[in-house]
N, C-alpha and C positions, 0 to 999 in steps of 0.2 A: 437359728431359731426354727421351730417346728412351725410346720404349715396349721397346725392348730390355733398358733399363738398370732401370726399375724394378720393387720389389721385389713381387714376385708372392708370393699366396697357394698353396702346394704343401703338393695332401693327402697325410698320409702314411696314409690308409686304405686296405686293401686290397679293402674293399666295393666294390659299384659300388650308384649309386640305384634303387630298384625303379622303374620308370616306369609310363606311361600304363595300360599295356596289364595291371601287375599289376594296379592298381589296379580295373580296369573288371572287370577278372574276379572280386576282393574287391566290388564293389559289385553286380553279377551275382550272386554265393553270397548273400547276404545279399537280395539282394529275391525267389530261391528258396527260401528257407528262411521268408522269412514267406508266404510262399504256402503251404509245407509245415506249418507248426506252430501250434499256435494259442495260444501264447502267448510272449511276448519278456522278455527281463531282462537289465538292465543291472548290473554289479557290477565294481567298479573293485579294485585292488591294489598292495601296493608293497612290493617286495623279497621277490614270494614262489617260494619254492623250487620246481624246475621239477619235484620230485617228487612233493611235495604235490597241484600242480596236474594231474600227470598220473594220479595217482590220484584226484582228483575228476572228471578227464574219462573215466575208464574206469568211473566208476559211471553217470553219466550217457548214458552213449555207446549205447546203445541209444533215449533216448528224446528227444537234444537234440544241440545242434549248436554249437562256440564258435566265434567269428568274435573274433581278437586284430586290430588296426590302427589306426589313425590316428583320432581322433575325428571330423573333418573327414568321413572317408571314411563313416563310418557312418553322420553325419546324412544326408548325399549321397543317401547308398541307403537309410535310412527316408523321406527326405523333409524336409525344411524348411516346407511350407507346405500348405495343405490342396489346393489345386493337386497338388501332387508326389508325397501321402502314397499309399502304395501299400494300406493299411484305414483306415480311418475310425478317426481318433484317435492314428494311431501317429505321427505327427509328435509328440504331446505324449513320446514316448521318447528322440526324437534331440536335445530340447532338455535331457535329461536326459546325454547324451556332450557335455561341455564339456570 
């Protein structure tokens, strides 16, 4: 059968995918920010109201910084190995975003 004729996968989303270049910029803010802060924490969630949450970011928001994305992305930019890690020790966090 000709590649005309078969049945192709069509998305019907109207997103487009963040690419290379969001991502480099997300792992950029995050290896400035452990530069800037001297301390990290990870805290995971599910199904929570985007009010809540913006009311926890605006109590905080003077003295801290959230970085939301991709787990992947964030080991990236703490580091993987002691090679990579940007302070001593902070790889033992990124194995922490699974």
């Amino acid at each position: 059968m000709p590649k005309s004729k078969r049945n192709r996968a069509v998305t019907l989303s109207k997103t487009k995918k963040k690419g290379r270049e969001h991502k480099e910029g997300v792992v950029n803010g995050i290896r400035e920010a452990v530069e800037k802060y001297p301390s990290v924490y990870v805290f995971g969630y599910e199904n929570m109201r985007n009010l809540k949450f913006k009311e926890f970011r605006d109590q905080l928001k003077s003295s801290s910084r959230f970085f939301l994305g991709s787990n992947k992305v964030m080991q990236v930019a703490l580091g993987r190995s002691a090679a990579d890690e940007l302070r001593p020790g902070i790889r033992k966090v990124s194995k922490v975003c699974v």
